[in-house]
C-alpha positions in Angstrom: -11.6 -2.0 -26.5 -10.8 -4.7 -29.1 -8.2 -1.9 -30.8 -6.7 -1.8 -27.8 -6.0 -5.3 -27.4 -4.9 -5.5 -31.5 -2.4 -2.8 -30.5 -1.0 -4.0 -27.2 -1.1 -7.8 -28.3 1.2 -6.9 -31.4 3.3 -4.8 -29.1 4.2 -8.0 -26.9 4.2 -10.2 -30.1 1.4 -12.6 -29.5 -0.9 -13.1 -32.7 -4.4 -11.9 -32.2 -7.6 -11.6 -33.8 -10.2 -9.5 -32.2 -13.7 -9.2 -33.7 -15.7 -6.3 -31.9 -19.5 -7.1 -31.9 -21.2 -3.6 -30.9 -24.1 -4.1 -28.6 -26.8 -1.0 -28.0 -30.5 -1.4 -26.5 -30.6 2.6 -28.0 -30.5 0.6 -31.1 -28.6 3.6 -32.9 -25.3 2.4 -34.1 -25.5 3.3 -37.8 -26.1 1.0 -41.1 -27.6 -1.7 -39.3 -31.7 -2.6 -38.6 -31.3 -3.8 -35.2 -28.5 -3.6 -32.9 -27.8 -6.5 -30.5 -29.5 -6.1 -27.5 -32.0 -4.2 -28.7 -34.8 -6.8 -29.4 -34.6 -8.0 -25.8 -34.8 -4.3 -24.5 -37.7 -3.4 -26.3 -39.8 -6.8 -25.6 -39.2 -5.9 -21.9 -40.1 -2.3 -22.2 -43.2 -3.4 -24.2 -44.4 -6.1 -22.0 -43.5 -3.2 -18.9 -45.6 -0.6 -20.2 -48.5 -3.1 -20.8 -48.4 -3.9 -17.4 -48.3 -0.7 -16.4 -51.4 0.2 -18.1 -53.1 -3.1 -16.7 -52.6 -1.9 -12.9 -53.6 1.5 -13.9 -57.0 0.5 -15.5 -57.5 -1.7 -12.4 -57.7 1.6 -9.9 -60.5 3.4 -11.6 -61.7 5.1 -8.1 -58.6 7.0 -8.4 -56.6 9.1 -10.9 -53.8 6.7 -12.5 -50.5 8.7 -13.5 -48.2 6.0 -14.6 -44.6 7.6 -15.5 -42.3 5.6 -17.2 -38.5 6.1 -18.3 -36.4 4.4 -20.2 -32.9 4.3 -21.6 -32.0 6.0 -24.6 -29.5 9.2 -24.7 -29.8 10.7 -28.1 -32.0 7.6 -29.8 -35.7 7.0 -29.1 -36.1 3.5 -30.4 -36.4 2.3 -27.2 -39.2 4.3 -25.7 -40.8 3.9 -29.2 -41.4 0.4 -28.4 -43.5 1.1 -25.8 -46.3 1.3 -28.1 -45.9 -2.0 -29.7 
């Protein structure tokens, strides 16, 4: 996206400066610790998943499956903090 405005802003001569900032919750773009976007996805999956196992202790009389699923194509940071 921001190449695209570099190359169509210079094309109708208006100066530009575009900065991309990637954002990922997979939190898998290369070279970098955390991505943007990431720290927030993985407090909320966290916190989720602690809930989760909250209701499920609270129904002992019956079997507690909890299934959860979360984001994450080829990267799994973000089901990794799930644990914490």
């Amino acid at each position: 996206t921001g190449h695209t405005l570099t190359v169509e802003s210079k094309a109708r001569g208006y100066d530009l400066t575009v900065i991309n900032i990637p954002k990922t919750i997979d939190n898998d773009i290369v070279m970098t610790d955390h991505c943007p976007g990431y720290g927030s996805a993985a407090r909320f999956v966290a916190l989720a998943t602690m809930g989760a196992g909250r209701d499920a202790e609270s129904m002992r009389t019956a079997a507690p499956i909890t299934i959860i699923e979360v984001m994450g194509r080829d990267a799994g940071w973000l089901a990794a903090s799930a644990i914490l």
